[in-house]
N, C-alpha and C positions, 0 to 999 in steps of 0.2 A: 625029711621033706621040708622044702622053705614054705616060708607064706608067701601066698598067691599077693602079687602088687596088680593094679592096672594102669594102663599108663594114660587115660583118661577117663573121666565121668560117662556113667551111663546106663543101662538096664540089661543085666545080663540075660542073654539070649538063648545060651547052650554052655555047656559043660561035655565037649568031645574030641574026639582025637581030630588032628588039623595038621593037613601041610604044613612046612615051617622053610623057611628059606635058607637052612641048613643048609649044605652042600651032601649031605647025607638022606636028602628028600623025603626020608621017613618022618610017617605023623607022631606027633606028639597029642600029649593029654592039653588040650587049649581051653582058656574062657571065651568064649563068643561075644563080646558087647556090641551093642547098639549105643553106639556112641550120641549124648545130648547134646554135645559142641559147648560145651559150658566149660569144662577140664576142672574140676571143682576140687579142691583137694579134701582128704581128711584132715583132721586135728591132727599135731603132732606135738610132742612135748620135748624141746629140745633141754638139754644141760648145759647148765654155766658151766661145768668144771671136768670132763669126763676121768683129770688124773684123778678126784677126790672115791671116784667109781671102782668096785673090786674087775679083778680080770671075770670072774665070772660073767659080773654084770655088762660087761664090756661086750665078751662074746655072744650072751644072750642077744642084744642089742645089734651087733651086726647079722646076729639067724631074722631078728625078726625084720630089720630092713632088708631081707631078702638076698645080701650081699653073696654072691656065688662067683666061682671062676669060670672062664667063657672056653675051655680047652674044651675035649670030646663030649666028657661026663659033666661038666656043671655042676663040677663037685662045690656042697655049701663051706663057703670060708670059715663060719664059724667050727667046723668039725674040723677041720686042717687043724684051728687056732686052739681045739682041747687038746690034743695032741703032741706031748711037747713043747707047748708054745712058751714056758715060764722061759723061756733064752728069749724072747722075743722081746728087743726095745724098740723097734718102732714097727709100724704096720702102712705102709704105702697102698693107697687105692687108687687105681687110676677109674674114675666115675665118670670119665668121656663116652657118650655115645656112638661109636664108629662104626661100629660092626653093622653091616646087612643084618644078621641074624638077630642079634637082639633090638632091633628095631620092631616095631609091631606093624604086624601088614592092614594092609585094606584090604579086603576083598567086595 
């Protein structure tokens, strides 16, 4: 399971299943915020150098920025990346926001 991100500041309101704008209309387990309109981020601790970094710490690192693929299952990339990945020289992310689905709704 990835760690839960939000995509703004605010005071969580519910912890339950939720329409999702899937085309699969089934609910998912959703956080409910009450959004403060501030968008405040957390602390993050960025790295000078991510080659000086083991593959371990690498994959750790993409589980916990939550990095997942957007196909059916939302399978987490870091599980893909334990899996045979020592063949792997480079790792492309495409981190544009396009999709309906992973946009967060208003209700």
């Amino acid at each position: 399971m990835l760690p839960v991100h939000a995509p703004t500041s605010g005071t969580v309101t519910a912890i339950a299943p939720h329409s999702t704008a899937h085309p699969s209309a089934l609910a998912e387990l959703s956080v409910i915020i009450d959004a403060d309109g501030e968008d405040c981020w957390i602390p993050r601790d960025g790295w000078d150098d991510y080659r000086s970094r083991s593959r371990e710490e690498l994959i750790e690192r993409i589980h916990q920025f939550g990095v997942a693929g957007l196909g059916g299952a939302g399978f987490p990339t870091g599980v893909k990346l334990q899996g045979g990945g020592d063949k792997i020289e480079t790792l492309i992310i495409n981190a544009a926001e396009c999709e309906p689905y992973i946009t967060p709704m208003t209700v």
